[in-house]
VMD Tcl script that builds the backbone (N, CA, C; Angstrom):
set m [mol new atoms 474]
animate dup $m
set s [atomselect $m all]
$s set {name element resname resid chain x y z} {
  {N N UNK 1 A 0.816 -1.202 0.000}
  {CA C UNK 1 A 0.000 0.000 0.000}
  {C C UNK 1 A 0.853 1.256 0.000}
  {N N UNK 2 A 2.133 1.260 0.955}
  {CA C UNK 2 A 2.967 2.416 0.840}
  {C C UNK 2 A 3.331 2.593 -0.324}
  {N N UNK 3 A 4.059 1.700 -1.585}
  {CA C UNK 3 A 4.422 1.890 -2.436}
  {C C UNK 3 A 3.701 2.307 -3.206}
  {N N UNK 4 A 2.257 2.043 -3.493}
  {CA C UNK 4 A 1.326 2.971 -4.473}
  {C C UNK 4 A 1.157 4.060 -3.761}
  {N N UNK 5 A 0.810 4.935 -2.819}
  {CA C UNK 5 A 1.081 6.505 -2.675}
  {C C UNK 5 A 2.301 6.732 -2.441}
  {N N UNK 6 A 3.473 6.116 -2.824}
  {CA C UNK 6 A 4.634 6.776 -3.010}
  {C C UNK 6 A 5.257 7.164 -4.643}
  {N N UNK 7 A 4.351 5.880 -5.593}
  {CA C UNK 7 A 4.114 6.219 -6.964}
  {C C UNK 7 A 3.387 7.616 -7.237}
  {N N UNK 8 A 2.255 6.996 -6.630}
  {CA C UNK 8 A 1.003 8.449 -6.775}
  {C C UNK 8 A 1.834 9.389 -6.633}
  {N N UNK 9 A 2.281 9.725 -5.532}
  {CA C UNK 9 A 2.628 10.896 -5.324}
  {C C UNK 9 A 3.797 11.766 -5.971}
  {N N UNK 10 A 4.740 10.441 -6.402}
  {CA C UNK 10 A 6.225 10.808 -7.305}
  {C C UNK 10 A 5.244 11.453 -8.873}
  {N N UNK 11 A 4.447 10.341 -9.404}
  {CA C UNK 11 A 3.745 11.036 -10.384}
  {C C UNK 11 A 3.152 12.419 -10.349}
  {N N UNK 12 A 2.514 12.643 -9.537}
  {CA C UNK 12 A 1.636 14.070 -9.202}
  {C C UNK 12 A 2.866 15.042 -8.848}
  {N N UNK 13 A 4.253 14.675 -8.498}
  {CA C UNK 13 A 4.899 15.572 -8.193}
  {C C UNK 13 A 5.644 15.558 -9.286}
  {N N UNK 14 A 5.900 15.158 -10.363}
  {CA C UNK 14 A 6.574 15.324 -11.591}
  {C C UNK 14 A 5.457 15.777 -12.762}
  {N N UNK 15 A 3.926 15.755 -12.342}
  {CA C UNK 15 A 2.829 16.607 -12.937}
  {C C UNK 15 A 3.579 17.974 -12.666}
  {N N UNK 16 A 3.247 18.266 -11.500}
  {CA C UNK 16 A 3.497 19.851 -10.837}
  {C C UNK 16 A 4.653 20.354 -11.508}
  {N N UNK 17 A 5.725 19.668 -11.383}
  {CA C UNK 17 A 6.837 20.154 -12.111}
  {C C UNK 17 A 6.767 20.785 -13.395}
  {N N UNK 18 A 6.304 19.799 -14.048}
  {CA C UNK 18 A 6.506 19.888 -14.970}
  {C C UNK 18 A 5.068 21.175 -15.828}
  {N N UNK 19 A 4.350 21.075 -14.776}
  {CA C UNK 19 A 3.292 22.240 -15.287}
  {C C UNK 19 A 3.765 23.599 -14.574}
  {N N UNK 20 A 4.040 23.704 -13.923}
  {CA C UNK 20 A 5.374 24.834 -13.195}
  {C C UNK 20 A 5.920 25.765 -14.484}
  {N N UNK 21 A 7.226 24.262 -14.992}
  {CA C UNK 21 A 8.089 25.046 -15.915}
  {C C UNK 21 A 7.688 25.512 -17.118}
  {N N UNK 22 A 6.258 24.650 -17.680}
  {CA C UNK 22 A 5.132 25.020 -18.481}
  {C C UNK 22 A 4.943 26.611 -18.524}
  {N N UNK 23 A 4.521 26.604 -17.130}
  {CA C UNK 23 A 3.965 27.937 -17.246}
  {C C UNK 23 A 5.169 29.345 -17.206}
  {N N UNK 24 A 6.139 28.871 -16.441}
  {CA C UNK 24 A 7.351 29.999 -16.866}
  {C C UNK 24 A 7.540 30.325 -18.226}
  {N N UNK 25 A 8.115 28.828 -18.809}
  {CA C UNK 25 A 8.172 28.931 -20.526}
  {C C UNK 25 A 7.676 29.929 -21.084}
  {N N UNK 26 A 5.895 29.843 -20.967}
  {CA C UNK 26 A 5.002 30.300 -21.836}
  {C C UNK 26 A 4.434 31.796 -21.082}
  {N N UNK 27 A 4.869 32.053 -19.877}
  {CA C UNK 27 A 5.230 33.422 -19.623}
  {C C UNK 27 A 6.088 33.978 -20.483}
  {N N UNK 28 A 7.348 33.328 -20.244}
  {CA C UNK 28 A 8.363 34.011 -20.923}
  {C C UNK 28 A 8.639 34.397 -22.584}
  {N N UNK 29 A 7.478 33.478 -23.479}
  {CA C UNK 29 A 7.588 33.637 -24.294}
  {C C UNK 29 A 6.633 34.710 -24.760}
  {N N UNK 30 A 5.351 34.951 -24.299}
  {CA C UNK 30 A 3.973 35.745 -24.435}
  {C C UNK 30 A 4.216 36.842 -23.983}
  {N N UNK 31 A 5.496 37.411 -22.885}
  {CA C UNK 31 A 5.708 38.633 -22.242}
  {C C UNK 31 A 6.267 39.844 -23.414}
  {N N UNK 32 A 5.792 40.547 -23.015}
  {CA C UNK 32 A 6.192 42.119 -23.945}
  {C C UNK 32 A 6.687 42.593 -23.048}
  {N N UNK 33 A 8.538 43.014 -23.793}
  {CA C UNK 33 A 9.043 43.632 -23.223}
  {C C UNK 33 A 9.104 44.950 -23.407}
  {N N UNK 34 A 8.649 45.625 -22.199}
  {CA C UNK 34 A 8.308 47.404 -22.588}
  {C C UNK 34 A 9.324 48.163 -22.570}
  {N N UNK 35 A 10.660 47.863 -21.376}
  {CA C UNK 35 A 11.567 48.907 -20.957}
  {C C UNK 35 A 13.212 48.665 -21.215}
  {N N UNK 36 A 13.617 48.504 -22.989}
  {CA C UNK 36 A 14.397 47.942 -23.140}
  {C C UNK 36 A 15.809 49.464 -23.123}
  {N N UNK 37 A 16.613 49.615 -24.229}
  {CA C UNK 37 A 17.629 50.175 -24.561}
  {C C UNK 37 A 17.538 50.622 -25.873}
  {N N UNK 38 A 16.169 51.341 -26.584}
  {CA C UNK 38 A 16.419 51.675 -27.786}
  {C C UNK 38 A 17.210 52.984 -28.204}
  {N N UNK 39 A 17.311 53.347 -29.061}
  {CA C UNK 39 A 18.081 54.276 -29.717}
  {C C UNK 39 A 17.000 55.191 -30.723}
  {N N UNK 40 A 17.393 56.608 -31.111}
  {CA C UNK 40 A 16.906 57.286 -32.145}
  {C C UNK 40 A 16.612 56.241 -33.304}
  {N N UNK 41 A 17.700 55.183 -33.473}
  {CA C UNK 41 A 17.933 55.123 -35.202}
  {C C UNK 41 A 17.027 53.422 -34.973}
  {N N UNK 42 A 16.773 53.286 -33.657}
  {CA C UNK 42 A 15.804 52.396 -33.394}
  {C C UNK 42 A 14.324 52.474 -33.908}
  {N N UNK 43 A 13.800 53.855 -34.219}
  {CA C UNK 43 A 12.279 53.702 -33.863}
  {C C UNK 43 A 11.712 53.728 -35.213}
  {N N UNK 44 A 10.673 52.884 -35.303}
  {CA C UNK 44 A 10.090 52.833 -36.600}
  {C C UNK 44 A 8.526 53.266 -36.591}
  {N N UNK 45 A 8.096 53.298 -37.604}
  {CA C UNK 45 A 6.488 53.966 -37.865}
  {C C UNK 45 A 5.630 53.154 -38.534}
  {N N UNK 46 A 4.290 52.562 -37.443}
  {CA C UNK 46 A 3.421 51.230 -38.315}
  {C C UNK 46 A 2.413 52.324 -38.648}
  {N N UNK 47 A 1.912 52.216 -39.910}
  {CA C UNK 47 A 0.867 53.163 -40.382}
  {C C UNK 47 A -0.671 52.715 -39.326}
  {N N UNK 48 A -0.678 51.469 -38.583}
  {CA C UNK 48 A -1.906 50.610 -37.891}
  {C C UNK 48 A -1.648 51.634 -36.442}
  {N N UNK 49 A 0.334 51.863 -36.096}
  {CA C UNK 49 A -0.336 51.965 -34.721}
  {C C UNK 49 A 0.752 53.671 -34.535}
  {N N UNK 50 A 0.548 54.207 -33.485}
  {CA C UNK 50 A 1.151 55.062 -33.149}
  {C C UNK 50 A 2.298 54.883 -31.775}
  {N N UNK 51 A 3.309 55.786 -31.662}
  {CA C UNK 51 A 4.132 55.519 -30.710}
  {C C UNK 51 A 3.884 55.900 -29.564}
  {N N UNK 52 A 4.536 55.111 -28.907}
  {CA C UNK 52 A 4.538 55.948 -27.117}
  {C C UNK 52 A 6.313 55.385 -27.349}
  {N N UNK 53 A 6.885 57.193 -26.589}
  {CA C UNK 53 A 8.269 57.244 -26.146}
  {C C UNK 53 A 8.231 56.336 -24.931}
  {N N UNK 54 A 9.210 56.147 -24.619}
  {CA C UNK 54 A 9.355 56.689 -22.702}
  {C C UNK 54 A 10.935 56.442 -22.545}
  {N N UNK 55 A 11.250 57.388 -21.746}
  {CA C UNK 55 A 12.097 57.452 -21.143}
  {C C UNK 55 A 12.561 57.512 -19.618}
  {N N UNK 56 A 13.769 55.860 -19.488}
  {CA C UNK 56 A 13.193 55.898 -18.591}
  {C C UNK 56 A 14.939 55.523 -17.387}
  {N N UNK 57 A 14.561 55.118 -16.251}
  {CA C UNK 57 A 16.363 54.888 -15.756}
  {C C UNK 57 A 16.035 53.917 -15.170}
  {N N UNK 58 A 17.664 53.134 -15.320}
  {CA C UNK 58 A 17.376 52.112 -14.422}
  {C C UNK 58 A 17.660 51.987 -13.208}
  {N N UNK 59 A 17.021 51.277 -12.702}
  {CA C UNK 59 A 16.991 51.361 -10.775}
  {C C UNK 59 A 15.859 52.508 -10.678}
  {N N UNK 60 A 15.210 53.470 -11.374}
  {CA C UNK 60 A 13.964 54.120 -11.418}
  {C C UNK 60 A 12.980 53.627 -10.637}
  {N N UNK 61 A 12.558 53.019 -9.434}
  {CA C UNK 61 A 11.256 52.742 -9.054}
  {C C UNK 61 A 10.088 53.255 -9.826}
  {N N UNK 62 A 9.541 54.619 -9.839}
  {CA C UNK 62 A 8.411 54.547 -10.870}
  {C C UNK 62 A 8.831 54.090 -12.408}
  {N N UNK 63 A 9.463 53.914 -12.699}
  {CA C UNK 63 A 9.866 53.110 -14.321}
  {C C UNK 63 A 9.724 51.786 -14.102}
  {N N UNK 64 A 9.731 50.923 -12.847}
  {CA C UNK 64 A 9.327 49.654 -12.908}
  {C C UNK 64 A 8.046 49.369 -12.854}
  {N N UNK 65 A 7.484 50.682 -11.612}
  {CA C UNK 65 A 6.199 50.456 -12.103}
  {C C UNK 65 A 5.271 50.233 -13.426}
  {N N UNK 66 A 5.749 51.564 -13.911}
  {CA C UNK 66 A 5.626 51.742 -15.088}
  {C C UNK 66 A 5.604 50.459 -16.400}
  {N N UNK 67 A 6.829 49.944 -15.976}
  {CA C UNK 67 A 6.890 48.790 -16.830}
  {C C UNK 67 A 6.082 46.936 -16.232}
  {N N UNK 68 A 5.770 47.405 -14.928}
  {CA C UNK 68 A 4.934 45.922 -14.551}
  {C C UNK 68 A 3.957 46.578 -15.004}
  {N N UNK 69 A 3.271 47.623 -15.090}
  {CA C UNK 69 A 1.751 48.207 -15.411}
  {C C UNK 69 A 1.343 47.450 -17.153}
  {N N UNK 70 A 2.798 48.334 -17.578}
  {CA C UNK 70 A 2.324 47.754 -19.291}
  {C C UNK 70 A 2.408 46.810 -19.449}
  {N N UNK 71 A 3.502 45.546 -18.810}
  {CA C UNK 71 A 3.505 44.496 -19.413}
  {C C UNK 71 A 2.497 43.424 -18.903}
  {N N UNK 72 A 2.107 43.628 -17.605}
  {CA C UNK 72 A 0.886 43.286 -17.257}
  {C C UNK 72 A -0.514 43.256 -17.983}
  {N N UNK 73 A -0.813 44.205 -18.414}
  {CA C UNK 73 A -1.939 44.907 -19.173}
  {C C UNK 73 A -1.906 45.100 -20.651}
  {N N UNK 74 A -0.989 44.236 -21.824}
  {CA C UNK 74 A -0.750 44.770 -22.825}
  {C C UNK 74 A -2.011 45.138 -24.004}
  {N N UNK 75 A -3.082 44.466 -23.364}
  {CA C UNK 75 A -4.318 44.708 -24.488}
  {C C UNK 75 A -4.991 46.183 -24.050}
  {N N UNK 76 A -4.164 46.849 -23.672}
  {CA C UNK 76 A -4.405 48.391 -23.113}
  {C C UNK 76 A -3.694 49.085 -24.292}
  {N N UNK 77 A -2.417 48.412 -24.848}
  {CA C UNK 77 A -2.185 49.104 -25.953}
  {C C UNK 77 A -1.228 48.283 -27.104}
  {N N UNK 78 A -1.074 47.708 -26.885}
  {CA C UNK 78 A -0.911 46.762 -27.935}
  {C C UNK 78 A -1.466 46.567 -29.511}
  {N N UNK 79 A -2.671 46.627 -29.466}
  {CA C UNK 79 A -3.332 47.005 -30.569}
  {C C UNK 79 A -2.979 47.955 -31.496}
  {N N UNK 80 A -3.199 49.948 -30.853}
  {CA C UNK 80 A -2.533 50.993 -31.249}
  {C C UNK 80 A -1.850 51.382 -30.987}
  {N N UNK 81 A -0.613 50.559 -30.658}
  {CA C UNK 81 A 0.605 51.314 -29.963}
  {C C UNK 81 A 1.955 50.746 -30.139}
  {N N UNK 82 A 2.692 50.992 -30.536}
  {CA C UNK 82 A 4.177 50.420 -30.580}
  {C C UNK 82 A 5.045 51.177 -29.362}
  {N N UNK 83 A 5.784 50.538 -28.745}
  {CA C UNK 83 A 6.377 51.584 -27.749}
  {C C UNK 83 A 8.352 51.286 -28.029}
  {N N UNK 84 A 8.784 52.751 -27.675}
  {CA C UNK 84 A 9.968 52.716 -28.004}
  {C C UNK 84 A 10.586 53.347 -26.806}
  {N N UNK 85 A 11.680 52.721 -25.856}
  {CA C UNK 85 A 12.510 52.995 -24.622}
  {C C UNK 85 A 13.243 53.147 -24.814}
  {N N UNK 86 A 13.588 54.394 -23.939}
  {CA C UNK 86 A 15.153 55.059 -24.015}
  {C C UNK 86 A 15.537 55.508 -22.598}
  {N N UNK 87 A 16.304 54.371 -22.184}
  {CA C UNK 87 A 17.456 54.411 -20.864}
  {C C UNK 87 A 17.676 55.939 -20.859}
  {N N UNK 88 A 17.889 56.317 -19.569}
  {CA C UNK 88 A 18.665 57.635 -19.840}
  {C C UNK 88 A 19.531 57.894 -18.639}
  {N N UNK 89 A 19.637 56.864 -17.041}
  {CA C UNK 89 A 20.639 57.269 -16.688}
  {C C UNK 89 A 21.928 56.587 -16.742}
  {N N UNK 90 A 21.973 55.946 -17.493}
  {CA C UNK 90 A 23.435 55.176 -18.002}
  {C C UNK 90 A 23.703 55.437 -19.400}
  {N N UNK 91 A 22.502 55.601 -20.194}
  {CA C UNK 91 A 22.968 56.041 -21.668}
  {C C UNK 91 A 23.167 57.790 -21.699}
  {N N UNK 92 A 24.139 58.156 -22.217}
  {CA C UNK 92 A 24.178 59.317 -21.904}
  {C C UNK 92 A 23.375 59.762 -23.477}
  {N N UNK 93 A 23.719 59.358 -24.503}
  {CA C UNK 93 A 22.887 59.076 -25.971}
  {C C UNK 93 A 21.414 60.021 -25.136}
  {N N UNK 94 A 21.143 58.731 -24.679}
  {CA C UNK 94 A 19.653 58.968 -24.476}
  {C C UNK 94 A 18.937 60.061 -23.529}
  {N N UNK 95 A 20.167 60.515 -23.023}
  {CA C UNK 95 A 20.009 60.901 -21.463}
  {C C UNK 95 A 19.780 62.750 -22.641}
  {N N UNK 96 A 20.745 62.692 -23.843}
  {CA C UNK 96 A 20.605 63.991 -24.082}
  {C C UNK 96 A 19.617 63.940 -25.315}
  {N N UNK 97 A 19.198 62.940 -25.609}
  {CA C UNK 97 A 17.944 63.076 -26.946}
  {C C UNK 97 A 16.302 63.524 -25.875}
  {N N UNK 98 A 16.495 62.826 -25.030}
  {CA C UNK 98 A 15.574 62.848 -23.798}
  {C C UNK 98 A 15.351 64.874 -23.597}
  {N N UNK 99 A 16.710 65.442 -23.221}
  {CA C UNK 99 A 16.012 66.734 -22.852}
  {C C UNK 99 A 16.389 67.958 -24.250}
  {N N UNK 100 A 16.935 66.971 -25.511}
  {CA C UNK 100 A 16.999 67.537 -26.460}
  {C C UNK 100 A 15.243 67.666 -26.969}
  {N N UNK 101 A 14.837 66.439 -26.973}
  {CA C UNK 101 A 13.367 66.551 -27.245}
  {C C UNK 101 A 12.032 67.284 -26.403}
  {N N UNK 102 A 12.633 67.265 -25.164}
  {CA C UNK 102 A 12.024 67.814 -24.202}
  {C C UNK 102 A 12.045 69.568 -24.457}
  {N N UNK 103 A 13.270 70.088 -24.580}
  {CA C UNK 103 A 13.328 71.378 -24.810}
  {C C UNK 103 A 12.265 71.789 -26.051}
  {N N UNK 104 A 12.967 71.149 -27.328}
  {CA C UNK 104 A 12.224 71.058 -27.797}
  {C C UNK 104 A 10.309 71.403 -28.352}
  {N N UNK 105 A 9.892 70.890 -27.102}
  {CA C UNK 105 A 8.774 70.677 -26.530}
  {C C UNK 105 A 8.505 72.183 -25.818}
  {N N UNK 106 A 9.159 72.672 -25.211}
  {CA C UNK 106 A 8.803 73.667 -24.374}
  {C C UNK 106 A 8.946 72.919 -23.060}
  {N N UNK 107 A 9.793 72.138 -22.406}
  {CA C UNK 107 A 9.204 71.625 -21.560}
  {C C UNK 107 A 10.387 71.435 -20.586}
  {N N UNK 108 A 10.922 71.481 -19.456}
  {CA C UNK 108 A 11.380 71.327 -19.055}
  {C C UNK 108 A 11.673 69.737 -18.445}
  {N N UNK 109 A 13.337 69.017 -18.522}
  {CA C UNK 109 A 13.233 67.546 -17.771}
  {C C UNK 109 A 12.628 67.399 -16.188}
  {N N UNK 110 A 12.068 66.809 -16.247}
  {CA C UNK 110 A 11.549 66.499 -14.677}
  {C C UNK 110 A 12.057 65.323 -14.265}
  {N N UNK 111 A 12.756 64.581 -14.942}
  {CA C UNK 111 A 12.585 63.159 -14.773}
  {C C UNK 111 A 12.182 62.138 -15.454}
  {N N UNK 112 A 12.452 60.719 -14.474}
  {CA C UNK 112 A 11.706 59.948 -14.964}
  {C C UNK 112 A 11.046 58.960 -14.503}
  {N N UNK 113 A 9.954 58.167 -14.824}
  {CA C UNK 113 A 9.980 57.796 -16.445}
  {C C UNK 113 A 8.977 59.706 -16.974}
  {N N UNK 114 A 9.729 59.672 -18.621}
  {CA C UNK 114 A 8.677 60.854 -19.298}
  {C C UNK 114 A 8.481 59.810 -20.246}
  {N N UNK 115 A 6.887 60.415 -20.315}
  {CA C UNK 115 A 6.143 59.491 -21.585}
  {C C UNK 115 A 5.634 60.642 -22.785}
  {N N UNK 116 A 5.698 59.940 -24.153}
  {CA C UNK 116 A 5.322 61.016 -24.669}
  {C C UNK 116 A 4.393 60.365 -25.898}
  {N N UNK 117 A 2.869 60.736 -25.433}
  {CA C UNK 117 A 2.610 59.556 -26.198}
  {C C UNK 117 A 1.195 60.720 -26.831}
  {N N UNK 118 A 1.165 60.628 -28.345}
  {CA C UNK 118 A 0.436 62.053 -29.429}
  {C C UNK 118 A 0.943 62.992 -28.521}
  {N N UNK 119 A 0.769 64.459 -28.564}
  {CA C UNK 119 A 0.687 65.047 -27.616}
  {C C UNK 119 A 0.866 65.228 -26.322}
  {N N UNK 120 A 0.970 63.878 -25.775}
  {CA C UNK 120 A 0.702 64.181 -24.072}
  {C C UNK 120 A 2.301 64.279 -23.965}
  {N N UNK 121 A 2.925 64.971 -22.615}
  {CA C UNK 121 A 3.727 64.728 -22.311}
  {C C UNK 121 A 3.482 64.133 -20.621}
  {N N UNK 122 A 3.808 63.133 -20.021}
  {CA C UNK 122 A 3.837 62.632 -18.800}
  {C C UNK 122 A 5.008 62.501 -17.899}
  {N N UNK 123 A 4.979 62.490 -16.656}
  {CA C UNK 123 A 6.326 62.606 -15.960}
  {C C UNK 123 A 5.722 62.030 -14.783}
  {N N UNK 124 A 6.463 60.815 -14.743}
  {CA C UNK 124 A 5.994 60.289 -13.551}
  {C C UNK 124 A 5.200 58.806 -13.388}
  {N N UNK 125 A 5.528 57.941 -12.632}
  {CA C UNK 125 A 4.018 56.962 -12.471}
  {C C UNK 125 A 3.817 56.365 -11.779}
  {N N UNK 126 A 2.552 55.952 -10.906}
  {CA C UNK 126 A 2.442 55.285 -10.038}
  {C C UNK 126 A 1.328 54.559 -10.200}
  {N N UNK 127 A 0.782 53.808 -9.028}
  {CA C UNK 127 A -0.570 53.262 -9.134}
  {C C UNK 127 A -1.159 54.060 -9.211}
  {N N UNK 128 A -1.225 55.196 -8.549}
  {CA C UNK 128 A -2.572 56.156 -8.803}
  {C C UNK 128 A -2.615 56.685 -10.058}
  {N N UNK 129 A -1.663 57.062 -10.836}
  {CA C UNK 129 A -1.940 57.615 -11.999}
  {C C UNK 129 A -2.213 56.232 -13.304}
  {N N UNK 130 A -2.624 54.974 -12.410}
  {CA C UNK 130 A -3.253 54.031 -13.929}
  {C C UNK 130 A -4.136 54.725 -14.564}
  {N N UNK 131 A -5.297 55.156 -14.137}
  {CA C UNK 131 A -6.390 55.295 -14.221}
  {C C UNK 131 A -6.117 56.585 -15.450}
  {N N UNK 132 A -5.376 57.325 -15.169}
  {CA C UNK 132 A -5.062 58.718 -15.973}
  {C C UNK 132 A -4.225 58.402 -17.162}
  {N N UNK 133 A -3.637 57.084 -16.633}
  {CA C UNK 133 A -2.698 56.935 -18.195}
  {C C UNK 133 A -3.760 55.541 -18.875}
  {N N UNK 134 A -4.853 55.173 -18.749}
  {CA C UNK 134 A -5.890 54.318 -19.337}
  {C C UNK 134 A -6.587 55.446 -20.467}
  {N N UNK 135 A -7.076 56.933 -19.836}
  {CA C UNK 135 A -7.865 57.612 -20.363}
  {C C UNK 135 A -6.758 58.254 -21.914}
  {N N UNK 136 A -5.498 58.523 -20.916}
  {CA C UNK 136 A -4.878 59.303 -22.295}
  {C C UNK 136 A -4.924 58.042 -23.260}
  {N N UNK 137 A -4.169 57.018 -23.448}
  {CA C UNK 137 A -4.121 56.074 -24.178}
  {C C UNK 137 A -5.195 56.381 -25.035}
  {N N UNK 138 A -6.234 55.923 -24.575}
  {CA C UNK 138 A -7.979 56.047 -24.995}
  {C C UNK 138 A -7.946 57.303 -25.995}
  {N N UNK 139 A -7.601 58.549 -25.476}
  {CA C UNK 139 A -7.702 59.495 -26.122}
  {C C UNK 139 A -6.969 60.023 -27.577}
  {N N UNK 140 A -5.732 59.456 -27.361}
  {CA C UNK 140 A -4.627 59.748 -28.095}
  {C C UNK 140 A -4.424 58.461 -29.397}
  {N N UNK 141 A -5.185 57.248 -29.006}
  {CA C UNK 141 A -5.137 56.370 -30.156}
  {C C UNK 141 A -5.266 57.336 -31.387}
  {N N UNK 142 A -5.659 57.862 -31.818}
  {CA C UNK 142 A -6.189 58.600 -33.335}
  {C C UNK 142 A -5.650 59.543 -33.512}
  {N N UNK 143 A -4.903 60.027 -32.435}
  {CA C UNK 143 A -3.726 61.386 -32.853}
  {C C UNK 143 A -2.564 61.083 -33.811}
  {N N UNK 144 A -2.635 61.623 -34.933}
  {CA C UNK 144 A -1.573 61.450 -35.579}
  {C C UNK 144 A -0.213 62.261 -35.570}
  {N N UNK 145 A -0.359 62.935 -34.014}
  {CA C UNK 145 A 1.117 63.609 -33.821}
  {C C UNK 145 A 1.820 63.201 -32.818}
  {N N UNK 146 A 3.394 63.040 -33.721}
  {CA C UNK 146 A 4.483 62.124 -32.867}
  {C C UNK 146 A 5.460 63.042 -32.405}
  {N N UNK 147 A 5.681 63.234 -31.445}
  {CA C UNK 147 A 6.372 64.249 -30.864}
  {C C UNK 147 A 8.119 63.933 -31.176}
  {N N UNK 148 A 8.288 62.949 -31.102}
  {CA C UNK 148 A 9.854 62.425 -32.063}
  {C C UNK 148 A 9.779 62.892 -33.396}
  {N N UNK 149 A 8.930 62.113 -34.100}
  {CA C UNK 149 A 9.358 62.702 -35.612}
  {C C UNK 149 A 9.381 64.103 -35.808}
  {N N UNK 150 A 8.546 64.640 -35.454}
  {CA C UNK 150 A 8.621 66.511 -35.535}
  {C C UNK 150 A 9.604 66.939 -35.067}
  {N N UNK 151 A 10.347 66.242 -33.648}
  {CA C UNK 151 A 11.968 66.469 -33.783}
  {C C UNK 151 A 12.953 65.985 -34.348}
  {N N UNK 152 A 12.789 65.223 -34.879}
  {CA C UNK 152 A 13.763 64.380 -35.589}
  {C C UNK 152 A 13.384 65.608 -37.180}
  {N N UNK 153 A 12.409 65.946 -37.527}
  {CA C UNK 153 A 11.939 66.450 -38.856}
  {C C UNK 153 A 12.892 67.951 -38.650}
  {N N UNK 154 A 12.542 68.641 -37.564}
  {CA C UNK 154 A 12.868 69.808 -37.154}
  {C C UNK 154 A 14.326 69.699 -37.053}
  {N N UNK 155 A 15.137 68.868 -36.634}
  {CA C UNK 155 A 16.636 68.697 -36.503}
  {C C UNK 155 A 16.765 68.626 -37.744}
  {N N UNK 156 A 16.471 67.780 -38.831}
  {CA C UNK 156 A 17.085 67.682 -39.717}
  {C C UNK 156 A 17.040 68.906 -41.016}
  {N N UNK 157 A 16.057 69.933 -40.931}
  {CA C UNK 157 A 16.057 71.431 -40.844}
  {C C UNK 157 A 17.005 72.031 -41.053}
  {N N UNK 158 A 17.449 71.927 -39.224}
  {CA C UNK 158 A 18.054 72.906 -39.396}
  {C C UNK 158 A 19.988 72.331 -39.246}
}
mol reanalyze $m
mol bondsrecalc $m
mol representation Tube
mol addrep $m
């Protein structure tokens, strides 16, 4: 009798296992990564979706938030949205396209994470501000103004 619930149980415990590493796998493969190391010469334009910047640092507490929020939630924008990250306190690249674009803008750096997504410019994120970055999303799907390319257009100007 011991030996059949010591089967049972070796079986059911090489189930578990093995549905365990299942599910890491297929985390790991389904996850969108939001908060990588892109570059200017990184970002591209889908005629389906529009961009969201962000810029963001690492070791940033609100930038992790930031990034468990999106990757958590990707059918929030996934659909109309391509997103493009730019490190900025180790890349120095980024650290000066960040308040090159910002000036730009009229706007002074505050920090980070800055999001810049049609129009909006954002600084900042927490749980409380989900709710505020659900509505812009919402709002800004159909804006067809990218606050990069108009600098990138405007640099190359002048």
């Amino acid at each position: 009798m011991d030996t059949k619930i010591l089967k049972a149980f070796g079986v059911f415990l090489i189930f578990f296992v093995l549905l365990i590493g299942g599910l890491i796998v297929y985390d790991n493969l389904t996850k969108v990564e939001v908060l990588k190391n892109d570059h200017l010469a990184d970002v591209t334009h889908d005629e389906k979706k529009n961009n969201i910047y962000i810029f963001w640092g690492n070791g940033c507490a609100h930038c992790e938030e930031l990034r468990v929020f999106l990757e958590d939630n990707p059918s929030l924008w996934t659909k109309d949205y391509q997103i493009f990250s730019f490190e900025t306190w180790k890349d120095e690249e980024n650290a000066t396209l960040m308040d090159d674009v910002l000036a730009f803008l009229d706007r002074e750096n505050e920090g980070t994470p800055t999001i810049l997504i049609g129009d909006e410019v954002i600084v900042g994120f927490s749980s409380s501000s989900e709710e505020k970055f659900k509505t812009i999303l919402e709002q800004q799907k159909n804006n067809d103004y990218d606050a990069l390319e108009e600098f990138k257009n405007n640099k190359e100007k002048n």
